[in-house]
PLY file of the C-alpha trace (Angstrom):
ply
format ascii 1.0
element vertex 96
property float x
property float y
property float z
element edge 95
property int vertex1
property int vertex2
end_header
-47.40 2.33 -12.20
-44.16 3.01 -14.28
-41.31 -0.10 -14.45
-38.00 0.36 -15.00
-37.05 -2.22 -17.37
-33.29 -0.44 -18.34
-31.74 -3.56 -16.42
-33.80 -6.63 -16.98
-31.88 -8.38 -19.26
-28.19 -7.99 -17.55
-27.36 -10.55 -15.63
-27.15 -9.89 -11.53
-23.67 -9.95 -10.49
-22.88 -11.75 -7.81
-19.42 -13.90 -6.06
-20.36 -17.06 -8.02
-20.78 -14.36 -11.61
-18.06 -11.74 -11.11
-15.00 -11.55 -13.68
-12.76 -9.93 -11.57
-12.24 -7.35 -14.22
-11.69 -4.89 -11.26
-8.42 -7.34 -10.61
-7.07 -6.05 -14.35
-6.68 -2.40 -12.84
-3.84 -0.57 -11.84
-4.50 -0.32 -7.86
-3.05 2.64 -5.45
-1.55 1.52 -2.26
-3.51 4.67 -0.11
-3.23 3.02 3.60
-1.76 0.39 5.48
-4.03 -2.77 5.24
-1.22 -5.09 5.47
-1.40 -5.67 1.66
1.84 -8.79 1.60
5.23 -6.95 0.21
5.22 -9.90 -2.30
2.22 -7.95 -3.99
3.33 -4.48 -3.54
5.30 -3.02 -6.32
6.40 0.50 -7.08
4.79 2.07 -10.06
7.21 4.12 -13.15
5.63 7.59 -11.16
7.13 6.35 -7.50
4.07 5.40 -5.98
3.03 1.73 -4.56
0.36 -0.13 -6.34
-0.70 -3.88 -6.30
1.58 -5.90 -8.43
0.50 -7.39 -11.51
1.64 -10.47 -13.23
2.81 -10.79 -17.39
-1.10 -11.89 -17.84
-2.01 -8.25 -16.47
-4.20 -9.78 -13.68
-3.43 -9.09 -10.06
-0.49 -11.23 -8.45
-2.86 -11.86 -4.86
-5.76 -12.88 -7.71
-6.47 -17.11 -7.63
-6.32 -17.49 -11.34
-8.89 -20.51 -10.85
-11.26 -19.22 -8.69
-11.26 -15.61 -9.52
-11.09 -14.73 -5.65
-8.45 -12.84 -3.80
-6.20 -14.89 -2.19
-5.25 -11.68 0.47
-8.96 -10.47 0.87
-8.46 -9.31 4.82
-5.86 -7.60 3.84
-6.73 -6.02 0.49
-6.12 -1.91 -0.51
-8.55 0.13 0.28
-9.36 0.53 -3.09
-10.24 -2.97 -3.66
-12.58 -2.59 -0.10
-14.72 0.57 -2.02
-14.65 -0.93 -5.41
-18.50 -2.26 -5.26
-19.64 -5.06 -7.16
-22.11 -4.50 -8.95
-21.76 -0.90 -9.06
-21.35 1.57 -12.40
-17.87 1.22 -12.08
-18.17 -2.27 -12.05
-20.29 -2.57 -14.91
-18.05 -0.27 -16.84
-15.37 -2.49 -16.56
-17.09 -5.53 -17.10
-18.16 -3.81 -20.37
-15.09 -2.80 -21.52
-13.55 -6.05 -21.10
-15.98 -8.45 -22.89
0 1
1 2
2 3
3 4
4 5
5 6
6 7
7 8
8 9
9 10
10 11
11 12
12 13
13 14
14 15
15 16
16 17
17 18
18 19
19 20
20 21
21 22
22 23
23 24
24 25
25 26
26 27
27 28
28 29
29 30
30 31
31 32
32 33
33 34
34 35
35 36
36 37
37 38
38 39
39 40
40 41
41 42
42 43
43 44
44 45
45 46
46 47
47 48
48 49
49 50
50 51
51 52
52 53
53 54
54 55
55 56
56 57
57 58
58 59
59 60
60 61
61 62
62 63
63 64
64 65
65 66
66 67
67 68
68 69
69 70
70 71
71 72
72 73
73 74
74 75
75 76
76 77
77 78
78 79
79 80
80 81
81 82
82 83
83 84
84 85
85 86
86 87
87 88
88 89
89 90
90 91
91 92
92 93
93 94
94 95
């Protein structure tokens, strides 16, 4: 019997361990969710993307909690961006 023991020592991620680091990325408005205008903004190239405040984090991002404040109604990109998955990890990397 082989184990993999490549992840053992990370840390699961989970709501109560995630850094939002995901909420640091430039975000595509794709579809109509009903994403609030007040955190819609139009990018330099003309398209719509999620607003971001001067401290680069997301403007619909609770600075305390770390949880999205418009989470029914969040891009589609924030609904396929899995925690916990490579992408995830990547950007929790790249940001600690």
């Amino acid at each position: 019997m082989t184990i993999d023991v490549t992840n053992l020592n990370e840390p699961e991620i989970t709501c109560a361990t995630c850094q939002a680091c995901c909420c640091r990325l430039q975000v595509l408005i794709i579809s109509d969710t009903g994403v609030p205008d007040e955190h819609i903004e139009e990018a330099e190239w003309g398209g719509e993307v999620m607003r971001r405040l001067d401290d680069g984090w997301c403007s619909a991002l609770d600075r305390e909690t770390k949880m999205c404040t418009i989470y029914e109604q969040r891009p589609w990109i924030c609904r396929e961006f899995e925690m916990g998955s490579y992408e995830c990890k990547t950007e929790r990397t790249d940001n600690m």
